[in-house]
TORRO-577029 format. One record per residue: residue in one letter; x, y, z of N, C-alpha, C in turn. Coordinates in steps of 0.001 Angstrom, whole numbers, plus 500000, padded with zeros to 6 digits. Each point is the difference from the previous one (the first is absolute). Layout:
AXYZXYZXYZ/...
//
This chain:
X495821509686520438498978499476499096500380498592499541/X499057498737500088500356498792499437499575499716498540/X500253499765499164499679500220498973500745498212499337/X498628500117499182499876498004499184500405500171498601/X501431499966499734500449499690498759499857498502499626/X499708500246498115499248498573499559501130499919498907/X500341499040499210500927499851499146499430498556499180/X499532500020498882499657498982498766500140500108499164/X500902500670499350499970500415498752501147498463499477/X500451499223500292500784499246499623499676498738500823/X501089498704499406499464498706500810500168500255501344/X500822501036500746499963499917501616499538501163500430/X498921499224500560499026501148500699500316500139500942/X499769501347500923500352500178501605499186501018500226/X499305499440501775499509501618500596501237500233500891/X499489501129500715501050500466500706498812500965500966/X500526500228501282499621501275501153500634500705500438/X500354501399500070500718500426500828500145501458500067/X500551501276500422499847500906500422501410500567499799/X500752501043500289501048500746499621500797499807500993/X499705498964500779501161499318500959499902498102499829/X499686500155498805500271498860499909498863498561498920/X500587499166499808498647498559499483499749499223501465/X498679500039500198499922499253500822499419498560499610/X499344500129498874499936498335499882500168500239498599/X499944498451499580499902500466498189500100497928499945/X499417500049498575500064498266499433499915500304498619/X500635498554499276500730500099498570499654498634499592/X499296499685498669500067498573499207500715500308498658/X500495499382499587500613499839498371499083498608499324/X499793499516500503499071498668499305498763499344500830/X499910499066499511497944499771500190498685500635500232/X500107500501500718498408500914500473500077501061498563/X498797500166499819499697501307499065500005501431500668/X499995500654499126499892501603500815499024499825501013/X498546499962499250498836499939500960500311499186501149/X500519498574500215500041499700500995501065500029500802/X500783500579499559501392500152501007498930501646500775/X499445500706499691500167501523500236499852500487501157/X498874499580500105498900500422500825500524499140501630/X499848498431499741500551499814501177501702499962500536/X500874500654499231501079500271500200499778501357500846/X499215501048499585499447500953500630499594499765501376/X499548499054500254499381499810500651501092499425501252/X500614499696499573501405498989500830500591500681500423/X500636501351499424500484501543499979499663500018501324/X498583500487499699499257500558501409500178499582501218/X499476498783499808499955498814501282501267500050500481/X501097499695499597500738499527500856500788501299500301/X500011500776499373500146501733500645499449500806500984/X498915498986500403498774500513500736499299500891499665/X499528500652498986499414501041499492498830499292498961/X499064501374499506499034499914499661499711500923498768/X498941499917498986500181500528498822499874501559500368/X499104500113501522499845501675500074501393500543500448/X501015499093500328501653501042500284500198500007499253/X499490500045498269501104500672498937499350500823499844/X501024500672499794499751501756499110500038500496498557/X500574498504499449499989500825498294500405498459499574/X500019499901498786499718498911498711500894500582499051/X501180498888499763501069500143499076499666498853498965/X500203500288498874499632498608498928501504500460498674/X500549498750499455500522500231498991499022499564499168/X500741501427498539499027499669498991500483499530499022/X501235499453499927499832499536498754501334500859499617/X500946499568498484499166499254499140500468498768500600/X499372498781499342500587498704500313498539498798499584/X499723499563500719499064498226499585498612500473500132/X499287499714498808498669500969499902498873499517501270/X500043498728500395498654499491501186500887500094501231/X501224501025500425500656500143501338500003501597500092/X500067500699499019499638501001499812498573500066500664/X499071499791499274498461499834499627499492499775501804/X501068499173500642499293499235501852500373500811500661/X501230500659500148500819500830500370498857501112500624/X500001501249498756499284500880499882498615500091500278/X499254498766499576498347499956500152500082499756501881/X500872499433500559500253499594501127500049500930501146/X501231501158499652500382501157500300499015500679500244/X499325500380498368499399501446500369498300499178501048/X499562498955499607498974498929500943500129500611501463/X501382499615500622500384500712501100500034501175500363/X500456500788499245500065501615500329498777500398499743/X498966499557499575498548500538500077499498499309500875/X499839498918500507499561499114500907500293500673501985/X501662500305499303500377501058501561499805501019499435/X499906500694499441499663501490499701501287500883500537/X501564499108499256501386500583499933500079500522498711/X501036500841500076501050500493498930500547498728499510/X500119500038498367500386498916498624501585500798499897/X501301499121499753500516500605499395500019498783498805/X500988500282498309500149499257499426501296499984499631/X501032498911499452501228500210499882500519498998499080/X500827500639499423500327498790498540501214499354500571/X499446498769499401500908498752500142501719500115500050/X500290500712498405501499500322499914500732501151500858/X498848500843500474500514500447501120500779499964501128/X498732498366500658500470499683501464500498498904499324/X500343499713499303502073499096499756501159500522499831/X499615501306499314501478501264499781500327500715501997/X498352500089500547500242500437500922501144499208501215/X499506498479499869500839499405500716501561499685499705/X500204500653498750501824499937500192500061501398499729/X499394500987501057500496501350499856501525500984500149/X500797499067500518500915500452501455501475499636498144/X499516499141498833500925499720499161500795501385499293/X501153500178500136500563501179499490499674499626497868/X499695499221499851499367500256498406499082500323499968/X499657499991498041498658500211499609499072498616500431/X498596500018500493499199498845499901498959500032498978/X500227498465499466499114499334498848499282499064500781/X498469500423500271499398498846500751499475499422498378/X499548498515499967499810499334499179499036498890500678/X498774499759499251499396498840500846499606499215498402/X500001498594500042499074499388499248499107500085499370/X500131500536499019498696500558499064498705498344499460/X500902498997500076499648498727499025499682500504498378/X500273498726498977499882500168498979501231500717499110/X500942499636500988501231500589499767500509501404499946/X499377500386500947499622501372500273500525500332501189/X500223501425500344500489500289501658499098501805500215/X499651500035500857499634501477501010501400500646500459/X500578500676499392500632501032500601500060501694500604/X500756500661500708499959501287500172501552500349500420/X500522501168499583501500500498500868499573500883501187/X501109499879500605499961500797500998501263500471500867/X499998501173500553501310500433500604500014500170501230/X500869499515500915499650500012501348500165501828500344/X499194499865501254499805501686500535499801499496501245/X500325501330501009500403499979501429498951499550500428/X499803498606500867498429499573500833499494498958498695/X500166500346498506499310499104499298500041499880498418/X499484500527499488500036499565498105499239500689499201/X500474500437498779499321500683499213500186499403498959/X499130500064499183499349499104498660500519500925498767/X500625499471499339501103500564498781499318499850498799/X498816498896499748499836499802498713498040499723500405/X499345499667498248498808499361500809499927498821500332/X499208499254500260499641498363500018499922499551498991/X500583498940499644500051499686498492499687498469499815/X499491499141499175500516498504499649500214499902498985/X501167499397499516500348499629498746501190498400500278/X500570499197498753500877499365500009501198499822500756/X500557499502500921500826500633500249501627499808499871/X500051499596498533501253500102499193500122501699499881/X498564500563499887499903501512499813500661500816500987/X499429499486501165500074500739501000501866499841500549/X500807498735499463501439500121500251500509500875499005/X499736500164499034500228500904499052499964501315500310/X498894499862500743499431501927500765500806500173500884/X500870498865500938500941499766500905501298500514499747/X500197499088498982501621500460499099499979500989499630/X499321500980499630499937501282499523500127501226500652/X499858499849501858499694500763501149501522500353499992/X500355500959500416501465500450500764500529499576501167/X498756499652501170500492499527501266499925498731499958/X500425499486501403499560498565499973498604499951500704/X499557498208499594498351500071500871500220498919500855/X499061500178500797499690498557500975498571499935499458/X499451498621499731499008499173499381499648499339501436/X498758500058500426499403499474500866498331499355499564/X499858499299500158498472499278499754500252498082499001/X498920499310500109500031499260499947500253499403497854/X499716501511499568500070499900498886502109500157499806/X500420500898500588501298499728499849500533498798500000/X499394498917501108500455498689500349499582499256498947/X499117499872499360499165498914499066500970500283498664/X500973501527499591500701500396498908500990500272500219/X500982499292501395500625499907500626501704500055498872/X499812499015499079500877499519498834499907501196499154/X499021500628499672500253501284498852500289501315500757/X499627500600501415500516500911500406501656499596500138/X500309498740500446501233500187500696501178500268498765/X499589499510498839500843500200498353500066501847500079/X499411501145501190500613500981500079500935500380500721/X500692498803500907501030500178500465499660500590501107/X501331501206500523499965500859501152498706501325499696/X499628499905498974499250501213499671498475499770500910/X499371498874500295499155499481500883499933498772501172/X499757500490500870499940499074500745498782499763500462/X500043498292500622498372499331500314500129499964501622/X499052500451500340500190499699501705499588498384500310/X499729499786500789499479498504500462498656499767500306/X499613498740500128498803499702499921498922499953501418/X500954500981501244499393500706500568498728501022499812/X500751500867498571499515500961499908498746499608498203/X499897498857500222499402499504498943497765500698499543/X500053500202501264498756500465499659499333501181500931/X499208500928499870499625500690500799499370499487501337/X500074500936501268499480499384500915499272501003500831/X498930499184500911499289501517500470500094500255501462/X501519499547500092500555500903501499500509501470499096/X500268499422498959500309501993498879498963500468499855/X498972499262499868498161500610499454500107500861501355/X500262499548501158499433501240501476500943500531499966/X501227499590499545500938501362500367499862501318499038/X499798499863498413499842500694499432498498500422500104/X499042499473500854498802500869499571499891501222501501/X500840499367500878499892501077501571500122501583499489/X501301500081498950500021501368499968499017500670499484/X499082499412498965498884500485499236498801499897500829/X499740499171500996499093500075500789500102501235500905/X500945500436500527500160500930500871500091501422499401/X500184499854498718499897500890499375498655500860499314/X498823498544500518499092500399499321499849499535498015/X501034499403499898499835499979498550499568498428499567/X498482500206500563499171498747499627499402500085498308/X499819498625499872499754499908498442498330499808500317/X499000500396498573498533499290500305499755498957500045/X499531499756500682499269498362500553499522499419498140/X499330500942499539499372499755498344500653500264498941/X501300500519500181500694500441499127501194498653500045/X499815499718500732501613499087500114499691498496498979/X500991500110499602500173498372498560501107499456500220/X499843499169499356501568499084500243500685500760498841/X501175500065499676500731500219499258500765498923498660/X498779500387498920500356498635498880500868500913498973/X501000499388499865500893500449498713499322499344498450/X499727499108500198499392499088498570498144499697500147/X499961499288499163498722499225500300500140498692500614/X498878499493500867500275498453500342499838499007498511/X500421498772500090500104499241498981498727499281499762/X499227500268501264498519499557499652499141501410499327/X500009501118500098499803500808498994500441500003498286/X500944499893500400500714499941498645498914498898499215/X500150498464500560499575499168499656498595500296499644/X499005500853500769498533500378499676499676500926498958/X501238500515500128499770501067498485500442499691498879/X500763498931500038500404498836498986498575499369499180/X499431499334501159498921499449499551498704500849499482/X500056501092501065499007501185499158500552500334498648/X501071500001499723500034501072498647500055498668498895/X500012498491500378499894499557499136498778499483499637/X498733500462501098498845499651499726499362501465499004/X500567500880500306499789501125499485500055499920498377/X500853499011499452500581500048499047499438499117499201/X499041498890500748499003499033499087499268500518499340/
//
């Protein structure tokens, strides 16, 4: 089965193609193009130079989030566009996931961490398991003076992976041996993990609804915030 993992939830977007033997194509921007216009014809580039066509996929992988509210938002509207358009199986998959997933093989605990902005970070724990990872805590955002604190307090040691570890690079490392930061390899999710982690659920049958599926927001966007700002102070004239 070939299957089109999508990844936007952060500044580096990536598709990816590929099947349970392998990526056969895949492309990645970190800067200029917008979601919308990197997406579609990156998709499209996938194809082409793979030689294939939108009817050889078999299923639609999208991360959801949490992470950047209009990469989220292209991502997903994009995804499920496709999987109704081919009339495939949706899977959906959170962001802190497929970053814990890719340093699975680490004999510690994993703290994926991504960039919350606003001085903020997305985190989740997780413990490696045979083939892959299991999720220790929920998804959370908060400060993340907090979250070294939640660090120092653990019994084991962690490995910190995501781009939010790197940006708080100076306050995790004041925990010494108790955490460690991987490198800036492993800085953001990517969606050669979007197809690897969605094959088993595809084959499994454990598709998500085409109408049910959302991005995954921990907060409100700051342009909400901002509208209900202004509503409640018109409210108040």
């Amino acid at each position: 089965m070939l299957v089109l993992g999508i990844e936007t939830s952060t500044p580096q977007a990536s598709v990816a193609i590929g099947s349970e033997q392998g990526v056969v194509a895949s492309a990645l921007v970190s800067r200029g193009a917008t979601y919308n216009e990197f997406l579609l014809p990156a998709i499209r580039f996938c194809l082409e130079e793979s030689g294939l066509g939108y009817r050889n996929l078999g299923g639609i992988a999208v991360s959801l989030g949490p992470g950047l509210f209009t990469g989220m938002r292209t991502g997903v509207a994009t995804a499920k566009a496709l999987a109704q358009t081919l009339s495939v199986p949706i899977v959906g998959l959170p962001s802190l996931d497929i970053l814990a997933f890719e340093v699975r093989y680490s004999q510690k605990t994993i703290c994926a961490v991504l960039d919350a902005r606003r001085n903020e970070v997305f985190h989740a724990f997780y413990r490696p398991s045979p083939g892959g990872i299991q999720r220790m805590t929920d998804y959370r955002v908060e400060r993340p003076e907090n979250l070294a604190i939640g660090i120092a307090s653990r019994p084991e040691e962690v490995l910190m992976v995501g781009n939010g570890a790197l940006l708080y690079r100076e306050m995790f490392q004041d925990l010494g041996s108790v955490a460690e930061i991987s490198t800036m390899s492993h800085a953001f999710p990517n969606a050669r993990a979007v197809v690897e982690l969605a094959l088993p659920r595809l084959y499994r049958e454990e598709f998500d609804s085409l109408y049910d599926l959302r991005p995954l927001y921990l907060r409100r966007s700051a342009k909400k915030i901002q509208w209900d700002r202004i509503r409640g102070g018109r409210a108040s004239l």
